[in-house]
C-alpha positions, 0 to 999 in steps of 0.5 A: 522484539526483532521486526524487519521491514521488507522495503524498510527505505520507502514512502511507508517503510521508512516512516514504520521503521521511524515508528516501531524503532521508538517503541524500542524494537530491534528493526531491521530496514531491509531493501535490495540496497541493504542486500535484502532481495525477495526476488534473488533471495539474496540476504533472505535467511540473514536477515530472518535469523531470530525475527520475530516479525516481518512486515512485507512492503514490497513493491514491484519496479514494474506495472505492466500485468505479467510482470508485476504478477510475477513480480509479487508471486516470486517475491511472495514466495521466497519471503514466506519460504525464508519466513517458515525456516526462521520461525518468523511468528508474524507475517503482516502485509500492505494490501489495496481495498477492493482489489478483488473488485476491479479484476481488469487492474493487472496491479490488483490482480497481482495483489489478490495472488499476494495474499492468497500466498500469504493466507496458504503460507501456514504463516500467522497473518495481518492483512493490512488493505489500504485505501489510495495514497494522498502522496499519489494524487499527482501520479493518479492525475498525470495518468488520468490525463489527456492533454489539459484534462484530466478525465476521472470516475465518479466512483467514490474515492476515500485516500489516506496520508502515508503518515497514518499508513505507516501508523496502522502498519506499526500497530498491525506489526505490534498486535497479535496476528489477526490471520485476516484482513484489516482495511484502513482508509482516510477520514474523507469520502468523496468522488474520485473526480472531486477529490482530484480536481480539489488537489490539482486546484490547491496546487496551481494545476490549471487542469480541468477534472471532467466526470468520466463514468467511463474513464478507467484508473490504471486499466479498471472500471471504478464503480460508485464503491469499487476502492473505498471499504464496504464495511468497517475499516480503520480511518485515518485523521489526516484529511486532504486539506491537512496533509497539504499544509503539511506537504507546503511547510515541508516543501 
């Protein structure tokens, strides 16, 4: 089976890529470099022609609101258009859990445009919505700070390692299309803030986490359930504690 991964070279598409090759299928690792590009539609209809799959990883290069809205809508759209001409059977997707919950995050609200494109596309569908990355917990930190302290919500707080991401994307891209949404999160739920301040000490960041009711994550209130799954949601088995051997043996 032909499957392209759109943002083939990233954090979770190389690694789904690595995946889906070793079951076999013909993957195409698609990116602006390849000369695959969602936003000028460059290399779109090429690398459509006999797919059957396309998995959508795309991110945008910008997170200020109106850009990355615009980014994913004329992504979305040159994607699905080059998709519906191909015949591509199966559209699946990368998501965040709970964006429909923090309107004030313009990220997120770019991302609730990106599946409403998909779910009108008459495309077949997986939705795959993903807790935060483990791989980001520094970015979340360095953004949350203000001066030596680092200022987090209580909110609770559930991340997953890209390894088991990238594992999720691959089984989604390989099953029939569930023309809805899946949530995957990590094994460990806890507060945001606990969670950060145990990362940050595993590393030698002498930072103090404070609880922060009102500290805001890239611009949106986190409430006790804003970005964790409400109901049944998929889990990783890679926790925290984990992840970090893993992250020094390979340092």
């Amino acid at each position: 089976m032909k499957i392209v991964v759109i943002g083939g070279t990233g954090l979770i598409g190389s690694k789904a890529v690595a995946i889906l090759r070793q079951h076999g299928h013909e993957v195409v690792a698609a990116s602006p470099k390849a000369g695959v590009n969602t936003i000028t539609g460059e290399g779109l209809g090429e690398a459509m022609a006999g797919t059957q799959v396309v998995i959508d990883l795309t991110n945008s290069p910008s997170f200020e609101d109106e850009a990355v809205l615009e980014f994913f809508k004329t992504s979305g759209r040159n994607l699905l258009a080059a998709e519906t001409a191909a015949g591509v059977r199966h559209h699946v997707a990368l998501s965040i859990v709970g964006i429909e919950r923090t309107p004030e995050n313009g990220y997120f609200r770019a991302k609730v445009a990106q599946e409403k494109l998909i779910e009108c596309s008459g495309i077949p569908y997986t939705i795959v919505r993903a807790t935060q990355f483990l791989e980001f917990l520094g970015a979340i930190a360095a953004s949350s700070a203000d001066g030596n302290v680092v200022r987090l919500s209580p909110g609770l707080f559930q991340p997953i390692a890209a390894d088991d991401v990238a594992a999720f994307v691959a089984d989604a891209a390989l099953a029939e299309p569930r023309s809805g949404i899946i949530e995957i999160a990590g094994p460990e739920r806890a507060p945001f803030n606990e969670i950060v301040a145990r990362y940050l000490k595993a590393v030698g960041d002498p930072r103090d986490v404070v609880r922060d009711p009102e500290a805001r994550y890239f611009g949106g209130r986190v409430e006790d359930h804003s970005i964790v799954p409400l109901g049944k949601a998929l889990l990783g088995r890679i926790g925290l504690d984990e992840w970090l051997r893993h992250s020094r043996a390979a340092a």
